[in-house]
N, C-alpha and C positions, 0 to 999 in steps of 0.2 A: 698406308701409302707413303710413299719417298716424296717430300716436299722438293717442288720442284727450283725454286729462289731462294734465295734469302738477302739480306740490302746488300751486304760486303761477304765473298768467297774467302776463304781464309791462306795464304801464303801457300804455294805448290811445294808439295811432297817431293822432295829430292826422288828427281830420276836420273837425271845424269852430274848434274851441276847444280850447287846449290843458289840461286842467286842467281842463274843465269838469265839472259832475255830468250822471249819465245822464241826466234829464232836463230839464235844459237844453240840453245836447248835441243831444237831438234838438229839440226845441222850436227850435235854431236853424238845424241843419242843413235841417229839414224845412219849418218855417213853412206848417204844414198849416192852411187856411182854407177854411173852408164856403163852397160853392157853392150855388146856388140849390135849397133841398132835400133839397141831398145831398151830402154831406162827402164827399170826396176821400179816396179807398180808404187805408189806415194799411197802409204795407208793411210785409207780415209776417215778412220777413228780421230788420228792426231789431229787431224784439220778441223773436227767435228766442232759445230760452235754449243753454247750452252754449258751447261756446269751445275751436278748435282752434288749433296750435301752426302760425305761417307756414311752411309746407313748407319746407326745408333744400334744398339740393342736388339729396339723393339720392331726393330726394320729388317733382322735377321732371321731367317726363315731357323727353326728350331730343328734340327738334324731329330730323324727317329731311328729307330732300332736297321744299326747295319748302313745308318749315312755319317758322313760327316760335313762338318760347315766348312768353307771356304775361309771362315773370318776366325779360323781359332787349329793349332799345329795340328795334320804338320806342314797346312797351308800359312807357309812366314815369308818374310822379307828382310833378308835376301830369300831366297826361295830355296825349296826342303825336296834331296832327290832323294827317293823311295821305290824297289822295286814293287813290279804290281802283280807279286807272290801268284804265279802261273796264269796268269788271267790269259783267256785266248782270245787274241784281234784279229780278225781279217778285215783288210781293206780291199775292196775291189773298184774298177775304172767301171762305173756304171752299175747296174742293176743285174746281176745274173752275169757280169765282165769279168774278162782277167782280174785271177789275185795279184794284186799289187804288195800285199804285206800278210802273213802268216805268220803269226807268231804269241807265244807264252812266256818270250823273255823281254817285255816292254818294261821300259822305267817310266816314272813318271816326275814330271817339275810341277813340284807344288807352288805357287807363289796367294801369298795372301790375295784375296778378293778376285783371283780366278779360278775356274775348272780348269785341271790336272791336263799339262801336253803331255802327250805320249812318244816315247820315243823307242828307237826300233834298233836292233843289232842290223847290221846291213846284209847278214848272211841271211835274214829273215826275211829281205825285201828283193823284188825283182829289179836289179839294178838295171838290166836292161829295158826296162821301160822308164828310165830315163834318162833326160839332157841336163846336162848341167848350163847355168847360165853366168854368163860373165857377171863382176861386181858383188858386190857384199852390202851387209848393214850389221852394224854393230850395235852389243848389248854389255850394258856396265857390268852384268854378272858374270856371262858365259863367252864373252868376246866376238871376233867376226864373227858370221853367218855366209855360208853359200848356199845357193838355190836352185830349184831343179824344176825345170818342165817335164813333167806327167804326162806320156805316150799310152796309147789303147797295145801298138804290137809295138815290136823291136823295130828300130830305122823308123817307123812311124811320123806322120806329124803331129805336135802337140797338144792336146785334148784340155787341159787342165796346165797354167800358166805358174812357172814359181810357186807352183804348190807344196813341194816338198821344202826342206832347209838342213841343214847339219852341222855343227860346232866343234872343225874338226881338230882344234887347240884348247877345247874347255878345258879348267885342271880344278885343284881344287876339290871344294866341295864338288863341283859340277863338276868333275873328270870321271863319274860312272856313265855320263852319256856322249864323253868324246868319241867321233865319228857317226852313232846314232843317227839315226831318219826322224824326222817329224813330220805331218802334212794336216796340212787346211783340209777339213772337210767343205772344199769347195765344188761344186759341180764339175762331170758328174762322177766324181770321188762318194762313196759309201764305207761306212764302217760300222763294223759290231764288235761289241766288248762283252765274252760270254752270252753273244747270241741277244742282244740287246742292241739297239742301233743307237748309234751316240748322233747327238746333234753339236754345230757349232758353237763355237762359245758368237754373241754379238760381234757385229762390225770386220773391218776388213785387217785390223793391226794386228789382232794377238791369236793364236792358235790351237788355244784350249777347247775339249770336248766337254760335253754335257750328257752325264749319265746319270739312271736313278739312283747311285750311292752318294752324289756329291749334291748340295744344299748351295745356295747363296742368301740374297741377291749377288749378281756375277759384273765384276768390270768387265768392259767391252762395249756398249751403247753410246751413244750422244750425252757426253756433259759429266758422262763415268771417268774421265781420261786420271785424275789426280786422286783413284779410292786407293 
């Protein structure tokens, strides 16, 4: 088990500013800006209090035959895009719901100590079941973010909140998923991957899936915020 204290936490891992104070830190990483009405949800991972020790070795769950671990490439940092060679996703709005995403040309963002986001050609997603919402939040790798409210029919009203996102200036390393769809498996959003249902990665920040190929332990919990 993951020791859950220790006397002194050691210096935070460069996420946006090295040195920065907490609240600057987020104020740049996140560049949270009102939308028409309605402010753009405050992930509550960031906010989360407590603080665990980066899992060691012996804290690493041993990848078997056909997984790989979270803590070793081509999960890195900066983070490793890789397509996910035919794998088929459907995402559907609920249980037996419209497909929302159909598709075998997904990429995937690896980033150390998370499960793999998935990202989607938009010719593969029903753009019509969604809204786009005003405002952004910005990321030191892949740059702004825009966000989308998740419709059950076309015209619709919103079922599922800034669920979606897309990076539609990524370049770079990250330029195989400019324009791309991502989405939260948040209610009542479902997803399979080869016929496997993926669960969310922890907490309300990061957007990574959990399937049986990938291993951790997985950032995203209370006190994970700095693995």
């Amino acid at each position: 088990a993951i020791a859950k204290s220790r006397a002194r936490p050691p210096p935070p891992r460069r996420e946006c500013m090295a040195g920065a104070p907490r609240a600057a830190l987020l104020a740049t990483c996140l560049r949270l800006m009102s939308t028409a009405g309605e402010p753009l949800r405050f992930p509550e991972h960031v906010a989360s209090g407590g603080w665990l020790p980066r899992p060691g070795p012996a804290e690493r769950v041993a990848p078997g035959p056909g997984q790989l671990s979270v803590w070793a490439p081509p999960f890195t940092r900066p983070p490793t895009v890789r397509p996910a060679h035919g794998r088929h996703v459907i995402v559907t709005v609920g249980e037996g719901g419209p497909e929302l995403v159909n598709s075998k040309r997904g990429m995937l963002m690896c980033e150390e100590s998370h499960p793999p986001t998935w990202y989607f050609p938009r010719e593969d997603v029903r753009m019509d079941l969604l809204e786009a919402v005003g405002g952004s939040t910005a990321c030191e790798f892949k740059g702004a973010a825009r966000y989308f409210h998740v419709r059950s029919e076309p015209g619709g009203a919103p079922v599922c909140k800034q669920a979606g996102w897309t990076y539609e200036r990524a370049s770079g390393r990250n330029e195989p998923i400019r324009g791309h769809l991502a989405f939260y498996l948040r209610e009542p959003l479902v997803a399979t991957v080869d016929g496997e249902r993926a669960r969310p990665q922890e907490g309300d920040f990061y957007g990574g899936w959990i399937t049986a190929d990938v291993v951790g332990p997985f950032k995203g919990g209370p006190g994970t915020r700095f693995w």
